[in-house]
C-alpha positions in Angstrom: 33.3 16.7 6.5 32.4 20.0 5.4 35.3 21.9 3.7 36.5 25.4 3.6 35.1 27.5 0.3 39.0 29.8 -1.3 38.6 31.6 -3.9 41.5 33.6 -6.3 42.3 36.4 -4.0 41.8 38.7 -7.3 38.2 37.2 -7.7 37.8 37.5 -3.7 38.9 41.4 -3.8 36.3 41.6 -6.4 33.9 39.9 -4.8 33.9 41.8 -1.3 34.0 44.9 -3.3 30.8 43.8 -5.1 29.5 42.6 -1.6 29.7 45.9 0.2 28.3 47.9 -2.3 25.0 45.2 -2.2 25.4 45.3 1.0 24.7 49.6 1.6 22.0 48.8 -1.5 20.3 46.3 1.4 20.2 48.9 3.9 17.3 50.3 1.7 16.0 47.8 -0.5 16.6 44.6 0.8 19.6 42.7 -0.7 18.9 39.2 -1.1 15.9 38.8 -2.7 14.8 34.7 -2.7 16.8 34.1 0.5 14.7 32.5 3.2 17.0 32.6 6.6 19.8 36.2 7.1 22.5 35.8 5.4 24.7 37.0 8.8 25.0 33.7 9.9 27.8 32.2 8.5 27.4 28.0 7.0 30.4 27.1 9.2 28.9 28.9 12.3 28.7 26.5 15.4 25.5 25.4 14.8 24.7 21.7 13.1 22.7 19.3 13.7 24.2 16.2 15.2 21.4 13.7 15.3 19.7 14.4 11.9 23.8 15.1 10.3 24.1 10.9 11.9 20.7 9.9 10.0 21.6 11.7 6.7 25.1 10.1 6.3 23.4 6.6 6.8 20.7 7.0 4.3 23.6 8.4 2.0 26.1 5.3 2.4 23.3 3.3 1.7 22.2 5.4 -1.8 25.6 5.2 -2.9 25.8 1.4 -3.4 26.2 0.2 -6.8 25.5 -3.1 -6.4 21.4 -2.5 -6.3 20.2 -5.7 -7.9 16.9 -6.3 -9.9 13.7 -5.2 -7.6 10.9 -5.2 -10.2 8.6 -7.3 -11.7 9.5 -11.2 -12.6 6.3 -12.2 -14.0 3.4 -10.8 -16.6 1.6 -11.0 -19.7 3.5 -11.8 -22.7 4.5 -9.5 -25.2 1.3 -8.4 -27.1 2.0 -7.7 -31.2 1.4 -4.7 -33.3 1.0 -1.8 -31.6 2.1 1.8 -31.7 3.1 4.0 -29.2 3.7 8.1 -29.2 5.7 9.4 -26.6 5.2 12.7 -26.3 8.2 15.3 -24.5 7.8 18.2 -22.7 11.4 19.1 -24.4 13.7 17.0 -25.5 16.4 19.1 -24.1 15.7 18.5 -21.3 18.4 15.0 -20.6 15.7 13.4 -17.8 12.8 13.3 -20.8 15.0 12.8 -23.4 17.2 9.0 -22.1 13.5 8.2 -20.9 12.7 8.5 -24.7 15.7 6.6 -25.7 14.6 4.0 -23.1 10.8 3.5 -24.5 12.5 3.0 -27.9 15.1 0.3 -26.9 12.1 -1.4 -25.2 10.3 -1.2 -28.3 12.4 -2.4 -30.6 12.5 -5.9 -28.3 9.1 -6.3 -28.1 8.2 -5.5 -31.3 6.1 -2.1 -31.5 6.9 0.6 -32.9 7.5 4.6 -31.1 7.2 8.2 -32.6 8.7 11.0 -30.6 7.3 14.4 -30.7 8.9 17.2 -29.2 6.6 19.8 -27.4 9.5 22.1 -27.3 9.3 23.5 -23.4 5.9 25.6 -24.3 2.8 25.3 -23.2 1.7 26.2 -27.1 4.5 23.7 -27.8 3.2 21.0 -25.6 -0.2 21.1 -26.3 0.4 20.9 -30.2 2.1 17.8 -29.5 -0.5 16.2 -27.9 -2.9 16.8 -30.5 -0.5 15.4 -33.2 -0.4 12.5 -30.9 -3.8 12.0 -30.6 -4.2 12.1 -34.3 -2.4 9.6 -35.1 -4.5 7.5 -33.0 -1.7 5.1 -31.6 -2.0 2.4 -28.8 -0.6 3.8 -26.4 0.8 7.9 -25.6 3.4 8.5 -23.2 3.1 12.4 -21.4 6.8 12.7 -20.8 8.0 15.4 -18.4 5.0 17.7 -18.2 1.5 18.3 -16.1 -2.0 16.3 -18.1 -3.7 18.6 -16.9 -2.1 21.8 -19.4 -3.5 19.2 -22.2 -6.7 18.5 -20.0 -8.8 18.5 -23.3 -6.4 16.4 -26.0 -6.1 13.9 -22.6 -10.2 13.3 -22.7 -9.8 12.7 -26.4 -7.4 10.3 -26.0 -9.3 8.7 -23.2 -12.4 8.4 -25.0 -10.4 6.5 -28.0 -9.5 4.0 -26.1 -5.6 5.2 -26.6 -4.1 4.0 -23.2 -2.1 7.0 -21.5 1.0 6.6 -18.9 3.3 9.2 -17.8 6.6 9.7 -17.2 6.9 12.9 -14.0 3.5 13.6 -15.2 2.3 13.3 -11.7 3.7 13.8 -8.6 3.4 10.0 -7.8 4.1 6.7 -9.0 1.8 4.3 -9.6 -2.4 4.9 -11.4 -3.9 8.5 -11.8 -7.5 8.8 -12.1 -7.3 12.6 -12.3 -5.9 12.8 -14.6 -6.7 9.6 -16.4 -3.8 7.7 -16.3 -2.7 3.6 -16.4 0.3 4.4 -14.4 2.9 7.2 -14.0 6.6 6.4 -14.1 8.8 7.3 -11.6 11.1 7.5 -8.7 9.2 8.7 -5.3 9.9 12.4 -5.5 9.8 12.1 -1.6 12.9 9.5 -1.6 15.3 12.1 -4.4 14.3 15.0 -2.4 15.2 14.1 1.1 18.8 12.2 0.2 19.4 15.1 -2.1 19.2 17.3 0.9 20.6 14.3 3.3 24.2 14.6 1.1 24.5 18.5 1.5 23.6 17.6 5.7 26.0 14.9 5.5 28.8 16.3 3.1 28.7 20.2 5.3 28.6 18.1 8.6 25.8 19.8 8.7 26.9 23.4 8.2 26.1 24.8 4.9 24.8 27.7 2.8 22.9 26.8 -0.1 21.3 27.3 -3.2 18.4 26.0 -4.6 17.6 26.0 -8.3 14.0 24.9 -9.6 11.1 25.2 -12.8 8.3 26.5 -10.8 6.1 26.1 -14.0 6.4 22.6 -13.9 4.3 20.9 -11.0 6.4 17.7 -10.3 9.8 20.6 -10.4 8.4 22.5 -8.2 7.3 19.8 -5.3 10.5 18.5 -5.7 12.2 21.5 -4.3 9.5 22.4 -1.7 10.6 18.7 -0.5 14.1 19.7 -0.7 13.1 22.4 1.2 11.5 21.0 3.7 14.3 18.7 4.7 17.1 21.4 4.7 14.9 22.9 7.3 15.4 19.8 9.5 19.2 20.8 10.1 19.4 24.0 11.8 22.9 24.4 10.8 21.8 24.7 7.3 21.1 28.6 5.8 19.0 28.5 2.6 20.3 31.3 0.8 17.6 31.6 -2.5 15.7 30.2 -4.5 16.0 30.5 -8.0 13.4 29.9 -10.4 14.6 29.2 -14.0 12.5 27.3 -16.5 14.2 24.7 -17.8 13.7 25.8 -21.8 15.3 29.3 -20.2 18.4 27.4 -18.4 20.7 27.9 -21.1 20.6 31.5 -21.1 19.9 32.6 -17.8 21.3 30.3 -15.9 24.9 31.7 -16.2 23.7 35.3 -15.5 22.0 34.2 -11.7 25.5 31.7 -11.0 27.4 35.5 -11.8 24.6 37.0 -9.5 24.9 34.8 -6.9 28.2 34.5 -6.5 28.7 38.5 -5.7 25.6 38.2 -3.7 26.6 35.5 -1.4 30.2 35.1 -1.5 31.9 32.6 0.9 28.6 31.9 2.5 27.8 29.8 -0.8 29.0 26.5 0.2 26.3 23.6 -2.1 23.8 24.3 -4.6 21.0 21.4 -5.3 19.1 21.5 -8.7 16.2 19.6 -9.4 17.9 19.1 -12.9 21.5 18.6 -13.5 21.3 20.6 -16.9 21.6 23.5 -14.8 25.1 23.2 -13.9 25.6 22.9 -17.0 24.8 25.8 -17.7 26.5 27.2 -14.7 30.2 25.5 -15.6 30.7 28.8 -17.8 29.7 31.2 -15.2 31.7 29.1 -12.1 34.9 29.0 -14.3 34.9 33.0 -15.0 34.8 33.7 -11.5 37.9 31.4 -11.1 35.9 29.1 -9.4 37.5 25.5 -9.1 35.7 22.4 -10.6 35.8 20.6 -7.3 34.0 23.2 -5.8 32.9 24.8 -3.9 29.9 25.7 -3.8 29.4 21.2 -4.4 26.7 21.1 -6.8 23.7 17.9 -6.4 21.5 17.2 -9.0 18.4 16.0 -7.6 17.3 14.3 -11.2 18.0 13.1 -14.0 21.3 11.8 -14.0 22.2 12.1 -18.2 25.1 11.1 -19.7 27.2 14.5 -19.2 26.2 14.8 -15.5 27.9 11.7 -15.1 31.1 13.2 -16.9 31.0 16.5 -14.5 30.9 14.5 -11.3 33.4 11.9 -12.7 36.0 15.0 -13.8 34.8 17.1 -10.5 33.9 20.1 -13.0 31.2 22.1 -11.0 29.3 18.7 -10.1 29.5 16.7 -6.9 27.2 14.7 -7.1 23.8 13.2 -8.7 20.6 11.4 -7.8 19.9 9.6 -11.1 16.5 8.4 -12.3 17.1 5.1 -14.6 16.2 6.4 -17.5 16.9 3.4 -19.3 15.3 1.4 -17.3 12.3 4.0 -17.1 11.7 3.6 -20.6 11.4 0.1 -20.2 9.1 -0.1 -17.7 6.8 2.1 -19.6 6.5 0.0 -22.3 5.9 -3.0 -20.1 2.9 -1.0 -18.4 1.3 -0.6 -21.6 1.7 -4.2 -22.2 0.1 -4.9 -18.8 -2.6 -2.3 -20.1 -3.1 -4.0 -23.5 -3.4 -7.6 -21.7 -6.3 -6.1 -19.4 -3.7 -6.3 -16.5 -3.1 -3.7 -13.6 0.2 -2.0 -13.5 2.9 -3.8 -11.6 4.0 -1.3 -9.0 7.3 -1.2 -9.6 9.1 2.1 -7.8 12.5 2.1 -8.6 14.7 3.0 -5.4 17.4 5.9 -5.3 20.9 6.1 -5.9 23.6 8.7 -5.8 26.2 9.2 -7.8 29.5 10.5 -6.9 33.0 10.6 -8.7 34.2 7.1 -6.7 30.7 5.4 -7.4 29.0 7.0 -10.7 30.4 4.2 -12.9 31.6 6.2 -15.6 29.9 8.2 -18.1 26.4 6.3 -18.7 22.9 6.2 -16.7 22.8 4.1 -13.6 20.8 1.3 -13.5 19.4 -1.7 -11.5 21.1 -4.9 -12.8 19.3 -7.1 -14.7 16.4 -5.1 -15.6 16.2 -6.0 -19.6 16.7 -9.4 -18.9 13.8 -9.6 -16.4 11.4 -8.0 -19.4 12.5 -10.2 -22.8 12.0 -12.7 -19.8 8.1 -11.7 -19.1 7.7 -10.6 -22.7 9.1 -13.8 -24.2 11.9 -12.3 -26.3 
C-alpha cells in the first residue's frame, strides 16, 4: 500500500523555500534536468495501474520466498588438480565484485586451486593494467569481474591465444557462452529478471503510484542496461512518474552521491516517494545525506537495490536505515559456480547453464546480515568435484 512521504516541518519549510526559488529558475532554464515525465503530477494522483499493480505484487510474493532450494547442476566432471586462477575486479569496492571474489576463493580452497585477486581500481587505466598483470602470470583460468572485455579487447586476445580459459562475472549482458567477446561462460543473474521485479516492488509497494529516482554507472555496459530495463518497466504503470536519472560512476559514489541525495531532495520534495539503484552502495552513500535532511530511516523515499545484495545492504534493510529493500545476486554461490565452469572448461566440457533465479530481500525475509543464497549449493559442488 503506498504510504504518505512527512517530513520535519523545519526541513519541509526549507524545502518548499528551496522549491519555489527552483521553481521561478524553471520558468527560464528548465528545472529538472534528468526528469523524464512533468513533475506536476503528483505520485499519489489518481492514476495507477490496476492490472499490471495485480501482476507486480505476484511476481514479488513469489521473489520474496526464502525457502528457494538447490536449482543447479547435480552432475559433472570431477575436480581437475593444479591449476591457477586470476580473478580480476573492476573495483573491489564495489560489494557485488568483491563477495563474488570471496566466493571464487572459498570454491578454490575446496577444490584445490589456487586464486590471485587483482584490483583494477574502477579505471579504465586501472582495469586494463590488471588484465595485463593477469595475463602475465599466465594462469588457467582469468575471471573479468564486473567490467566490459571489450575495454581490455587486446589483453582478452592474448589470453585467448594462450590457451588461458576466460569467464566473466557481469562481463556481459547475458548468462551463459560469449563468442564476442571470447568467453566460456559469463556468470550471472538474467539482468531482465532483477530489472523488472526491481521495478515490480516500487508498482507493488506505491499501489502503483510513485515518484522515483533512478540511480545508475552509465560507463559500465551491464549498469547501464540494467536501468534502461528498469526503465522500461516503470513505464508499464502509468501511475508511476520517473523523476531523473542520475548517473554516478560507481568509483565516484562515495563522494557525489551525497551531494545529488541533497539535490534531489530540494528538487523534488514530496513527489520523491522510491529510489531504485542498480547498486546498493549507493545508499550507502546516501544514508548521510537522507539523515541531514531529517529524513527517517524507514523512508520515504523506500530505497531498492537492484544488485548486489552485500553484507551492509542486508544490515540497512534489516534496521530500515534508508533501505527497503534488495534484489541480491548470490555472490557466494556466484563464486562457486565460476570455479565449477572452469572445471567444466578444463575437462573439455560445455558450461552447465545454470541461471540462478531472483530473490528480494526485505527486513521480514533478508535473513539477517549475510548474502542470500540457494540451499544446498556447496554441497551439490564437493558432490560433483569429489570433495
Amino acid at each position: 500500500m503506498h504510504r504518505t512521504r512527512k517530513a520535519a516541518p523545519a526541513v519541509r519549510t526549507a524545502r518548499l523555500a528551496s522549491c519555489a526559488l527552483l521553481a521561478t529558475a524553471a520558468a527560464l532554464t528548465g528545472c529538472e534536468r534528468g526528469s523524464s515525465d512533468s513533475a506536476d503530477e503528483t505520485a499519489t494522483g489518481a492514476s495507477g495501474c490496476p492490472a499490471v499493480h495485480t501482476r507486480a505484487r505476484e511476481a514479488v510474493a513469489r521473489a520474496e520466498r526464502t525457502d528457494t532450494p538447490w536449482g543447479g547442476p547435480t552432475v559433472g566432471p570431477e575436480a581437475v588438480s593444479g591449476k591457477t586462477l586470476v580473478f580480476v575486479a573492476q573495483t573491489m569496492t564495489n560489494p557485488g565484485v568483491a563477495g563474488a571474489a570471496n566466493g571464487v576463493r572459498d570454491a578454490a580452497r575446496t577444490i584445490g586451486w589456487n586464486v590471485r585477486v587483482i584490483d583494477g581500481g574502477g579505471t579504465p587505466a586501472g582495469i586494463q593494467a590488471a588484465m595485463s598483470e593477469a595475463v602475465a602470470l599466465r594462469p588457467s583460468g582469468i575471471v573479468i569481474g564486473g567490467f566490459d572485455p571489450d575495454s581490455t579487447a587486446r589483453q582478452a586476445a592474448r589470453a585467448n591465444a594462450q590457451g588461458i580459459e576466460l569467464i566473466g562475472w557481469h562481463a556481459v549482458p547475458e548468462p551463459g557462452p560469449s563468442r564476442q567477446p571470447d568467453l566460456f561462460t559469463n556468470v550471472t543473474t538474467r539482468v531482465q529478471d532483477v530489472a523488472r521485479i526491481s521495478a515490480q516492488w516500487i508498482i507493488s509497494d506505491s499501489d502503483g503510484r510513485a515518484g522515483v529516482v533512478l540511480i545508475t554507472d552509465a560507463s559500465i555496459p551491464f549498469a547501464r542496461n540494467k536501468s534502461d530495463l528498469i526503465r522500461e518497466e516503470l513505464a508499464s504503470c502509468q501511475g508511476v512518474r520517473l523523476l531523473s536519472v542520475e548517473n554516478i560512476p560507481i568509483p565516484d559514489a562515495s563522494s557525489r552521491t551525497p551531494r545529488e541525495i541533497s539535490s534531489l531532495l530540494s528538487r523534488f520534495q514530496d513527489r520523491w516517494t522510491h529510489s531504485v539503484a542498480i547498486n546498493d552502495l549507493y545508499f550507502a552513500d546516501a544514508a548521510p545525506a537522507f539523515r541531514a535532511a531529517g529524513e527517517k530511516g524507514s523512508g520515504p523515499p523506500y530505497n531498492i537495490g537492484a544488485g548486489d545484495g552485500d553484507p551492509s545492504a542486508f544490515q540497512r534493510v534489516d534496521n530500515e536505515q534508508y533501505q527497503a529493500a534488495t534484489v541480491p545476486e548470490p555472490l557466494s554461490l556466484q563464486g562457486w559456480q565460476i570455479v565449477d565452469e572452469f572445471n567444466r572448461a578444463f575437462s573439455g566440457r560445455p558450461d552447465s547453464g545454470y541461471v540462478a533465479p531472483v530473490h528480494i530481500a526485505t527486513a521480514g525475509n533478508s535473513e539477517g546480515a549475510s548474502t542470500w543464497n540457494p540451499s544446498g549449493y556447496r554441497e551439490a559442488y564437493r558432490k560433483i568435484w569429489g570433495k
